[in-house]
Structures are given as structure tokens and as C-alpha cells.
C-alpha positions in Angstrom: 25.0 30.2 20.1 22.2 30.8 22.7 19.9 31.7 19.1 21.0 28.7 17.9 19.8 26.0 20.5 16.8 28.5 21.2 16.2 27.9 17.3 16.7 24.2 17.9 14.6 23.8 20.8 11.7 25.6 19.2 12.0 23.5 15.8 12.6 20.1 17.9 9.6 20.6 20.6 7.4 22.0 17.2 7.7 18.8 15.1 7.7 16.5 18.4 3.9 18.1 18.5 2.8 17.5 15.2 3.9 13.9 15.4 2.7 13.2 18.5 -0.8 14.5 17.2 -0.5 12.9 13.9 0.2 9.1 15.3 -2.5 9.8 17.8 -5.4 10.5 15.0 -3.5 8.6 12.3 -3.5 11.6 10.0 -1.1 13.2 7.7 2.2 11.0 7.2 1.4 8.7 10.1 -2.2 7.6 8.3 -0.1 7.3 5.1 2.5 4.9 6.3 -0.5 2.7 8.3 -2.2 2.6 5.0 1.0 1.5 3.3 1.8 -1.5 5.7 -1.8 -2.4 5.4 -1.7 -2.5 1.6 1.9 -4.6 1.6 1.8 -6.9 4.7 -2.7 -7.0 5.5 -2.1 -5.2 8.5 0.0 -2.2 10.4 2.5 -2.0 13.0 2.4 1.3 15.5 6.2 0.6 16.2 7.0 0.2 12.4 5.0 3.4 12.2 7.9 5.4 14.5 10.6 3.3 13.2 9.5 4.9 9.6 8.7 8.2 10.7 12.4 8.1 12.7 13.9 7.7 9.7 11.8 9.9 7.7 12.2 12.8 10.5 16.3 12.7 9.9 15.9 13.2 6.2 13.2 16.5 7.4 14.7 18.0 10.7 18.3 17.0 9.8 18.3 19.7 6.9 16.7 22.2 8.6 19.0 21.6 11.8 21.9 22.9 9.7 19.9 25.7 8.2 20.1 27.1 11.4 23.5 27.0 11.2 23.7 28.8 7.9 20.8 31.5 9.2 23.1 32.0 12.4 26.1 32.5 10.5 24.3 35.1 8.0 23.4 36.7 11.3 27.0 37.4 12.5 26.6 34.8 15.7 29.0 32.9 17.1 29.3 29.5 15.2 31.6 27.2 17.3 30.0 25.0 19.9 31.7 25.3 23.2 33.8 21.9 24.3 32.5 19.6 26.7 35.6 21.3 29.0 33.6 24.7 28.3 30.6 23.1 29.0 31.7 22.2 32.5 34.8 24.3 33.4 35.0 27.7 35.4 34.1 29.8 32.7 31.1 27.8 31.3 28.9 29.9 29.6 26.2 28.3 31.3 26.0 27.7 35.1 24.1 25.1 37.6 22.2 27.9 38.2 21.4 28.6 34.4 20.9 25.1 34.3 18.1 24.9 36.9 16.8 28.2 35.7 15.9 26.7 32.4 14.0 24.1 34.1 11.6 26.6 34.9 11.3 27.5 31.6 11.3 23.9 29.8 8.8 22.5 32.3 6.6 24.5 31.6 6.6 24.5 27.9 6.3 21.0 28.1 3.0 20.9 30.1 1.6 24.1 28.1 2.4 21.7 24.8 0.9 19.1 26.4 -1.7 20.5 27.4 -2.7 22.3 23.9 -2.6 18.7 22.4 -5.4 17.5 24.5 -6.9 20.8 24.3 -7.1 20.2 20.4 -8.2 16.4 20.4 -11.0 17.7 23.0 -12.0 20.5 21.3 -12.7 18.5 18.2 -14.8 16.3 19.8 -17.0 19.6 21.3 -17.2 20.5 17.9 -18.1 17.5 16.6 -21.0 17.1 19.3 -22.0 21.2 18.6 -21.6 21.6 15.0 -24.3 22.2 12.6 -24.6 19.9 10.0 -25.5 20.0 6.2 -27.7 17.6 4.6 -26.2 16.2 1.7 -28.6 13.8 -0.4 -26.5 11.5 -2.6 -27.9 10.9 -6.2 -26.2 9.5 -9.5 -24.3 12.0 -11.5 -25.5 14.9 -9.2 -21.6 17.2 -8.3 -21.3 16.9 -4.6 -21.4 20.6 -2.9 -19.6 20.5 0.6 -19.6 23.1 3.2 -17.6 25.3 4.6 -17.0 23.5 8.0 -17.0 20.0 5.9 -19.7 18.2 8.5 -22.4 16.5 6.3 -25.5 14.9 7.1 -25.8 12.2 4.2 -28.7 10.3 2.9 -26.9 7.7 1.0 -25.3 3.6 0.9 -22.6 2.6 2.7 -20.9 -0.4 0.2 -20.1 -3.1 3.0 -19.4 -5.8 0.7 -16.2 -3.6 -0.2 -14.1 -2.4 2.2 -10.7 -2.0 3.5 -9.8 -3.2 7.2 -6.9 -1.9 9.0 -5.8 -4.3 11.8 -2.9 -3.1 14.5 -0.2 -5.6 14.4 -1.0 -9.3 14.7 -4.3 -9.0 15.8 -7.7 -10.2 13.9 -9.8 -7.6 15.3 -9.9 -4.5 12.7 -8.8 -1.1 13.9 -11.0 0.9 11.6 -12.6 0.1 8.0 -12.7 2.2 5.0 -16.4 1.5 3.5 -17.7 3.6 0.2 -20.2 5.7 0.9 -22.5 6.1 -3.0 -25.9 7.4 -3.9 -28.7 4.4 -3.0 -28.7 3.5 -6.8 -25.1 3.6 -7.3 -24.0 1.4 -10.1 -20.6 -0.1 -11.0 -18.3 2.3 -12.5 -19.7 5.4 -11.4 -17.4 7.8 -9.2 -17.8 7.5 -5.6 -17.9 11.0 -3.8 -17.0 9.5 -0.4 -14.7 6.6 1.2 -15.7 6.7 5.2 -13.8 5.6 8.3 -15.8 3.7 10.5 -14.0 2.7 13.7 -14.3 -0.5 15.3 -15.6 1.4 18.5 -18.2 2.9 16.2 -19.0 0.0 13.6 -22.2 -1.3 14.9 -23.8 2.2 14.9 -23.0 2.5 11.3 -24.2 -0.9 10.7 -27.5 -0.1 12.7 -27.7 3.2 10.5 -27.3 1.4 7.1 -30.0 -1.1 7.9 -32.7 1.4 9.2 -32.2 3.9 6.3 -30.9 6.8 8.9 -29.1 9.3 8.3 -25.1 9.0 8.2 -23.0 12.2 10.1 -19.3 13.1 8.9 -17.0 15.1 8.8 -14.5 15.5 5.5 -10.8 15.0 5.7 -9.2 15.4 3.0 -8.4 13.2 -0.3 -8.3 9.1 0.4 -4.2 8.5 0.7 -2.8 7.1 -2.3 -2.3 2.7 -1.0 -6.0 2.6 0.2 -7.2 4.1 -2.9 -5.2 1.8 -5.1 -7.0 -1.0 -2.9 -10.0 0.3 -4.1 -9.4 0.0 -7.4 -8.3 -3.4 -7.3 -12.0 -3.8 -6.2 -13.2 -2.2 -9.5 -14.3 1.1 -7.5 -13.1 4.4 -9.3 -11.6 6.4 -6.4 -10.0 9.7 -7.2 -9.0 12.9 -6.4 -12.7 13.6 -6.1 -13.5 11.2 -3.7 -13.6 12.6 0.1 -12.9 10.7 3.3 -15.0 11.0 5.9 -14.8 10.3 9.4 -17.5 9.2 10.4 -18.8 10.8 13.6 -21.7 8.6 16.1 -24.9 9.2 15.6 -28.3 7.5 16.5 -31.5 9.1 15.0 -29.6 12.2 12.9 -28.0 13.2 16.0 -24.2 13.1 17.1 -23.5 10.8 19.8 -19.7 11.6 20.6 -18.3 9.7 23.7 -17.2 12.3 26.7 -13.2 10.6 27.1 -11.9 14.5 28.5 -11.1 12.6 31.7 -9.2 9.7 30.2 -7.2 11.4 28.2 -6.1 14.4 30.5 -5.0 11.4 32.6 -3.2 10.0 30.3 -1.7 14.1 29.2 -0.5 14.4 32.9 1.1 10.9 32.9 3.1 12.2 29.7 3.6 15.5 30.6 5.1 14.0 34.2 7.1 11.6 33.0 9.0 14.6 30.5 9.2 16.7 33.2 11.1 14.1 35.6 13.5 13.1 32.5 14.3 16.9 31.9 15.1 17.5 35.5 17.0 14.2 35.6 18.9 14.9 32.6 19.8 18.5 34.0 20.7 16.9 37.3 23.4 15.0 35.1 24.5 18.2 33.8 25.4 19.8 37.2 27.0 16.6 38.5 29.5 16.6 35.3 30.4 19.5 36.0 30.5 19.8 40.0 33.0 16.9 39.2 35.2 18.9 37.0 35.6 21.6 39.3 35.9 19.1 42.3 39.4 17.2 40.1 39.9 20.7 39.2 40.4 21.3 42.2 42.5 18.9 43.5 44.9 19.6 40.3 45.4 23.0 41.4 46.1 21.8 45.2 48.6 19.3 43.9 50.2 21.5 42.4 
């Protein structure tokens, strides 16, 4: 049984991660479902986001939930799941004192997670400030060669007059824009090798960039998702699987200009990691008085008798 939760635990706290970084850069399934609202309703909703990705996480962890079930029983361990009598009687198979004992375990876990999100998000942003970049000068029909570490340095044309905006909710303000990036004598009809995200944060240095002719920095991220591609082509612009995003990274002169926000967001990782910590303990706390109140009616059974 103890394999079992253990099992759980790990695969629970494991996704919880993932998720948590994926809403926080909008990547993977999280950037996918934004991208879908966008396309259906002109803008996305962070709640609908979870709401989605609840729903979606039943149809993923629930299978796997039980597969540990399956591996456990291939394994020769216990199956059952004691009562909620066993769970709080005299011969619980775990104690108040087991309980509190795995507070020392889970609270840490939970700030060490914590802690290696914001170490990730942070270390990104080192790298984007440190990393060397390749110059990459866009010209028509010319194959695009990327690098190993995928930062470019691009000499090309950011299309303005199509884009795609992503607004949060009901606001007018857009969250980020999706603008083609093409050779400076692109032509209709001819592939576009990149699609970048400019933030709103961010916009007017791209802007700035475009008019003076500068140099644009990046960083490549995959394939452009499937709804903001098929906006694109509504436009007449032939994204494929060729096309690269690119996040597009600050820069003024050729040179990165990434914001230092290590401060904010450890404030914000101790807030979270805080707030988990409390609800774990209360929750445990809860656990000890069910059971403190078992043995106390137990008790009182036993005298009455």
C-alpha cells in the first residue's frame, strides 16, 4: 500500500509541476488550448484554461492512477485500501506521529519543487541574457539552418499588417501577438520560416527594431500550434510544419535586454510554496483530530461497557 500512495504522490506532485510551468509560460497543452479559445471566441480565458486542462488531466492521470494498481498487484503488494475505521482506530497503520513525520517530508518537497520551478524560469532568462547568438540573414528561397542552442540573430521583416493578437479574457489590451517574420523581399505565397511572439511588455522594442532596420534576437520553440496556424492561412500566409516560432527575446542595438524579475517572482514562489505548506499541515491536523476522536468515543464505549 505504502508503494502505492508513494507511487501516487510522486506521479500527482510530477504533473502538478509540469502544469504549473506550462500555464505560467503558455507552452505545451496550456499554449494550445489559449490558442484554441482565441481562434473560436477572439480571445482566452486563464480559468477556461484550468477548467480544460482539469478535465483533460482526469482523462491522463486517471489511467495511469490505476496502473499503479495493476503494477502493485504484479508486484505481490497489498491491494485493499484500509477503512476509514483503520485509518483512525488502534491499530492504524499510520500514527499521529507518522502523520506529522510526513510533514517533514512533504514540506519540504513542496518548497524544493517550488523552488526548482523558479529556478528554471530564472535560469532561462540568464541564458537568454548570456547566450551566444547566430546570425541568421533571411533571403527568398534560401533553407533556413538553425543552431544547436536555437537563439538567432535575424536580419529580416517582421509582417505587422498580419498578425494574430491574443487578449486574456475580456480585456482590449493584447497579451502577446504572433507577427511573421520573412526575408525583406518576401512575396505572397512564399513559405515563411518564422511566426514570432512579441509580448505586449516587449512590443514597442520590436516595433522600434522594425523601423530602424536592427537586428531581431530569438529564441526557437518549436512548430506554430495547429489554431494559430490555421489563422494564418485564413490570411493567405503558408505556415507549416517548417515554420518556427520564436520568442522573441529584448534587444536594443543587437544586444539582449532581458528584465531582472528574480525578486518578484521568488516572492511570489515563497507566497505559493507557504500557502501549500500551511494547507498540508492543516489538512494533517484534520487527520489527527479524526482520529484522536475515534479513540476518545472509543473510549468511552469501552468504559460503558
Amino acid at each position: 500500500m505504502i508503494f502505492k500512495w508513494l507511487a501516487r504522490v510522486v506521479l500527482i506532485g510530477g504533473y502538478l509541476a509540469v502544469c504549473i510551468y506550462a500555464a505560467v509560460t503558455e507552452t505545451g497543452p496550456i499554449g494550445w488550448i489559449n490558442y484554441a479559445q482565441q481562434s473560436v471566441f477572439g480571445a482566452y480565458s486563464q480559468k477556461m484554461t484550468m477548467l480544460i486542462a482539469l478535465v483533460a488531466s482526469v482523462v491522463v492521470v486517471g489511467p495511469l492512477w490505476w496502473a499503479i494498481d495493476s503494477l502493485a498487484r504484479r508486484m505481490g503488494l497489498s491491494e485493499g485500501l484500509p477503512t476509514a475505521a483503520e485509518i483512525s482506530g488502534a491499530n492504524a497503520p499510520v500514527t499521529n506521529r507518522g502523520l506529522l513525520l510526513s510533514s517533514l517530508v512533504a514540506i519540504p518537497v513542496i518548497w524544493i519543487g517550488g523552488y526548482a520551478i523558479w529556478w528554471a524560469i530564472e535560469h532561462q532568462h540568464r541564458e537568454d541574457a548570456s547566450a551566444r547568438y547566430e546570425p541568421l540573414e533571411l533571403a527568398r528561397g534560401a533553407p533556413v539552418a538553425l543552431p544547436a542552442n536555437g537563439y538567432v540573430s535575424v536580419h529580416g521583416r517582421l509582417l505587422w499588417q498580419r498578425t494574430v493578437a491574443f487578449t486574456k479574457g475580456s480585456g482590449s489590451t493584447p497579451e502577446y501577438t504572433l507577427v511573421p517574420l520573412v526575408a525583406k523581399d518576401w512575396r505572397d505565397g512564399e513559405p515563411v520560416p518564422f511566426v514570432t511572439r512579441v509580448d505586449n511588455s516587449n512590443r514597442y522594442l520590436a516595433e522600434r527594431s522594425s523601423r530602424s532596420g536592427s537586428v531581431l534576437l530569438g529564441r526557437t520553440d518549436g512548430a506554430v500550434a495547429v489554431p494559430a496556424a490555421q489563422e494564418f492561412r485564413k490570411m493567405g500566409l503558408p505556415i507549416d510544419a517548417a515554420t518556427q516560432l520564436l520568442r522573441l527575446i529584448p534587444s536594443e542595438n543587437g544586444a539582449p535586454v532581458v528584465r531582472d524579475t528574480a525578486a518578484s517572482d521568488r516572492q511570489i514562489y515563497v507566497w505559493l510554496a507557504l500557502g501549500c505548506s500551511v494547507f498540508y499541515v492543516f489538512m494533517m491536523g484534520i487527520m489527527i483530530l479524526v482520529r484522536w476522536n475515534h479513540d476518545r468515543k472509543q473510549r468511552s464505549r469501552q468504559r460503558a461497557a
